[in-house]
C-alpha positions, 0 to 999 in steps of 0.5 A: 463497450467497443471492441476495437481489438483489430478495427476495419481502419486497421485492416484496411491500412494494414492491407493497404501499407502491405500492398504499398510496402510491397509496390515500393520492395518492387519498384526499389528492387527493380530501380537498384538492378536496372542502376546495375545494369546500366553501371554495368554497360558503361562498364563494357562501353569504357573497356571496349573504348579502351580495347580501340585505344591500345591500338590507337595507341600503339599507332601513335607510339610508332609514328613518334607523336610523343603528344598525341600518345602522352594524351592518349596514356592519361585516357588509358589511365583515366579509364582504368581508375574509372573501371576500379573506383567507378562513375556514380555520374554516369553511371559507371562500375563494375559487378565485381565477383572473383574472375572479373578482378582476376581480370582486371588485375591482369589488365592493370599489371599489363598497362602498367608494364606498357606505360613504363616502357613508353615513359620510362624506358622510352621505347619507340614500339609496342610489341605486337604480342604485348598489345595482343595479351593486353586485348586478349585480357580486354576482351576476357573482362568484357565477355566477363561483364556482359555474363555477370549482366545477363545474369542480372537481367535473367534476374529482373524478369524472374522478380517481374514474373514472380511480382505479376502473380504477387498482383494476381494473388493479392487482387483475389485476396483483397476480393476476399477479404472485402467480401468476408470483411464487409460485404457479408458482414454488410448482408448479415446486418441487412437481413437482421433489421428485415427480421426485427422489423418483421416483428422477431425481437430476439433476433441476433447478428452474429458477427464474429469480428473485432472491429466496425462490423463488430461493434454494430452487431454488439450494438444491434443485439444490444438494442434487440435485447433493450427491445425485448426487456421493454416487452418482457422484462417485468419479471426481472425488474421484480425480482431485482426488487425483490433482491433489494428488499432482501439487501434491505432485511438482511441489513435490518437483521444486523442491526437488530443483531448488533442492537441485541449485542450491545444490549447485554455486553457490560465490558467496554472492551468486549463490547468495542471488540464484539461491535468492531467484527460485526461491522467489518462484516457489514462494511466490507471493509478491510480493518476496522479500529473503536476508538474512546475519547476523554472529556476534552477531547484531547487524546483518542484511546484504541478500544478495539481493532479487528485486522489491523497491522500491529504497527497501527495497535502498537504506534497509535494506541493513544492518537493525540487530537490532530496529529493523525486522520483518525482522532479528528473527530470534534462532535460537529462533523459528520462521517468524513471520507479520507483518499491516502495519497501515497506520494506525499503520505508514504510515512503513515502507518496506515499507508505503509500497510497498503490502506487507500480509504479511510472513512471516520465515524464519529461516536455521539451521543446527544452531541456529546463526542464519546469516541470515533470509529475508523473504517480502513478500505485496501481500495479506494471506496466512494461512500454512498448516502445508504452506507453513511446513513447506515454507519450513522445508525451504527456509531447511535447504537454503540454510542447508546451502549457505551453511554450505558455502561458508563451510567451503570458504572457511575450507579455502582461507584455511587453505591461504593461510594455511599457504602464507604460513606456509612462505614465512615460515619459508623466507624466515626460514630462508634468505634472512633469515640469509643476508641477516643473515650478509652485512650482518654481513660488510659491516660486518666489512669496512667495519672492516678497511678501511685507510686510505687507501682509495680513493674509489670502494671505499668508495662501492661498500662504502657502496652495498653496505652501503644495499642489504643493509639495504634487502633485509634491510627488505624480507625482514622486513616480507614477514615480518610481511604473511605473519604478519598474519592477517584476521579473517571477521567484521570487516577493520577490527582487521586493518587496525588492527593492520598500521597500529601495526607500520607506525606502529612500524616507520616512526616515521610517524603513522597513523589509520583512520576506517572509515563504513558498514555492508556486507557482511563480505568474503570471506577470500580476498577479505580477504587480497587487500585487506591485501595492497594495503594493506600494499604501499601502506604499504611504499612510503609508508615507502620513497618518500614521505618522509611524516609522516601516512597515513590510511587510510579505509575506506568500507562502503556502497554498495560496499567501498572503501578510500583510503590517503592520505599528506602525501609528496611524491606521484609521477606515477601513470602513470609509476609504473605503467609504470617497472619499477622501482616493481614494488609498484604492479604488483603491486598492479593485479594483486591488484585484479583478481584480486579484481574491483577497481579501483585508482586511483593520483593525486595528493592535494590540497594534497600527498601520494599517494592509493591507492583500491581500489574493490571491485565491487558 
């Protein structure tokens, strides 16, 4: 790179503009004192002229020649506003100081005083006395003159001698900057090609100056070292082998670290928080954010962020398709390079945390678009074919581990699913029947009673009659929890679904309102939720006496869902503990299996509120 910091161009016109500033300072001084000084003798001939006048004059008056002295009084007047005001054309003025006004003062009084009596007073004569003092003052201004001109010219020929030794110092500084600026520097270039060309490659000019001269003795030691390299340089170039290998392993290494890691992580969010740390440090990146998709691909779900600003983890915790730079991805683009113009993107949050570069990734798995990986860079970054190929094989390996955790929790909701299955068929086939085979008994037995019976075996048949068909109730709607099946993708058509057989089978009124949006949960994690549910909804119909049940369910921030009826409301805490109301133990154990919480109270102005909160 040229150093240029004080060119030889540059010094050259800075001594030339220094020598021509300094020519033009002289010439101009020299031109404005010699103006002075001939403003300065037009001055002393105009007062000496009017010296000759006064006498001229005073001649005329006493001859009687009005004419010829009224002539004479406008010369007078003439040369009086000549000496005050000046004659640039000439040119004429004074060099003013204090005695020469004093001077002229007296000289203007004085005339005044001779041109009244002569044209007003009308007198014949000029005192001699009068003339005398006029003259005597005539004179004192012009010695007064001539003194402040030789003081002028004393001036010019001290600023002539002092510019002759200027000329004579600055001729031996030019002589010495052209030797130190050029000719040395010319010497030294000349002596190091002598050397390189009698065979000594590691020659160097040293030059120490920052201009032409400069940048050939950089360019020169550049080519002696190019040489040199050429002949022995192998090593190095072995060794920057080596290094890239190294780069080479070092990033082999994270990959199998990061393909052991997703290997045996079985959390999806541990696994996106665990993958997104030790890609930043693959990246170099500034922030990195895992995101999931649904089916459709219409939302973008926030798995996991590692140093992002929470204005992005809370804003675009759901991005819909489309609306933002992230969450583009369709599974048929490859990794897409995003430059952030803050002019025209000054709103976004991403600018607004000082984010340039964006580079997205998207997740696939047998072209199947699982989600997308956003890379964040505080610089504007170009991505190269090494780091597009190596974030590739990345999103591959988190694709195949979130493809994993899916098939094993499908493998553990089938297995659920088939265990509740059985259950059924054996509650079905047993204890259902048997349950429907005594109540028909009951029923036989309540008709082949003779009358008159006693009180008490009709309130034991009557007793006996309300618990088969409270157990019979209970076998069926076990029945149908066993039978209702969630959906991965979306709780609510589950939910809404156990709601209308509730609805049918209660006679009960029922809604759900679902906000937000979140994360799906897990199947397993789905199956517990229906659970507390539906068990909040069996002892809605048994106990509460109800006419309205509203189910809310709540995405964001975190999954929460409220079952609130208009009964006649129980007594939370002796509820938890009576052995008697077993569906709300069971319930308590189900939240924590899953990591939730359970709220049991009272709902204003009446009713029972059953909350289920679900850790973030």
């Amino acid at each position: 790179m040229k150093n240029t910091e004080f060119t030889l161009k540059r010094k050259l016109t800075f001594i030339g503009s220094a020598l021509l500033v300094l020519a033009m300072i002289s010439i101009s001084f020299t031109l404005w004192v010699t103006w002075k000084l001939e403003g300065g003798a037009a001055a002393i001939n105009e007062a000496g002229r009017m010296r000759m006048q006064t006498y001229q004059l005073a001649l005329l008056v006493g001859e009687g020649d009005k004419e010829a002295s009224t002539k004479l009084i406008k010369k007078f007047d003439d040369s009086i506003s000549a000496l005050k005001y000046g004659d640039p054309s000439r040119p004429l003025f004074v060099p003013w100081n204090k005695l020469n006004r004093s001077y002229f003062a007296n000289i203007s009084s004085i005339w005044i005083e001779i041109k009244n009596s002569l044209l007003v007073k009308k007198a014949e004569t000029i005192p001699a006395s009068q003339i005398d003092n006029f003259v005597s003052n005539i004179d004192r201004f012009v010695g007064s003159i001539e003194s402040e001109v030789d003081y002028w010219t004393s001036l010019l020929h001290l600023f002539q001698f002092a510019m002759l030794a200027t000329s004579l110092i600055a001729t031996l500084v030019i002589m010495y900057v052209g030797y130190s600026v050029i000719l040395d520097p010319v010497e030294k270039l000349r002596l190091g090609f002598d050397s390189v060309r009698s065979g000594k490659l590691n020659t160097r000019v040293q030059i120490n100056a920052h201009d032409e001269f400069g940048d050939l003795a950089a360019g020169f030691n550049s080519m002696t070292a190019t040489i040199s390299d050429l002949y022995g340089g192998l090593e190095a170039k072995v060794q920057e082998k080596t290094i890239h290998l190294q780069e080479r392993q070092n990033r082999l290494q994270a990959l199998y670290d990061l393909s052991s890691f997703v290997s045996r992580e079985n959390n999806l969010e541990l696994l996106a928080k665990g993958f997104s740390e030790r890609i930043m440090s693959l990246s170099n990146a500034s922030a990195i954010a895992i995101r999931w998709t649904d089916e459709a691909n219409r939302r973008y779900f926030l798995l996991s962020g590692t140093n992002l600003p929470k204005a992005i983890t809370h804003e675009e915790q759901c991005v819909v398709t489309g609306d933002c730079y992230c969450g583009q991805s369709t599974g048929h683009e490859e990794v897409k390079v995003v430059t952030f113009n803050p002019k025209t993107e000054a709103e976004r949050h991403c600018v607004k945390a000082g984010y340039k570069t964006l580079i997205t990734v998207p997740i696939l798995f047998q072209q199947d678009l699982l989600g997308e990986i956003d890379i964040f860079y505080s610089e504007e970054t170009h991505l190269e074919q090494d780091q597009k190929l190596l974030f590739e094989t990345l999103a591959h390996h988190l694709a195949g581990a979130m493809e994993a955790l899916r098939i094993k929790a499908m493998e553990k909701e089938a297995a659920i699913s088939e265990e509740r299955s059985l259950l059924a068929r054996e509650l079905h086939d047993s204890i259902a029947q048997s349950l429907a085979f005594l109540k028909l008994q009951v029923g036989m037995l309540k008709d082949e009673l003779v009358e008159p019976a006693s009180v008490k075996a009709k309130k034991i048949l009557g007793e006996l009659d309300e618990g088969l068909r409270e157990s019979y109730s209970d076998v069926r709607e076990l029945l149908l929890h066993f039978r209702t099946r969630t959906n991965t993708e979306d709780i609510e058509t589950a939910i809404r679904t156990t709601l209308q057989k509730f609805e049918h089978q209660s006679g009960i009124h029922s809604e759900l309102e679902v906000s937000g949006q979140g994360l799906p949960l897990a199947p397993d994690v789905q199956i517990q939720v229906m659970h507390v549910i539906q068990e909040a909804l069996s002892n809605i119909r048994k106990h509460s006496k109800a006419s309205n049940v509203r189910v809310q369910v709540r995405q964001s921030p975190n999954w929460e869902f409220e079952v609130i009826d208009d009964g006649v409301g129980f007594e939370a805490a002796e509820d938890f503990v009576d052995s008697t109301h077993v569906g709300l133990s069971i319930m308590k154990e189900r939240a924590m299996k899953i990591g939730a919480r359970l709220d049991v109270g009272a709902n204003i102005p009446k009713g029972a509120k059953i909350t289920l909160t679900l850790a973030s």
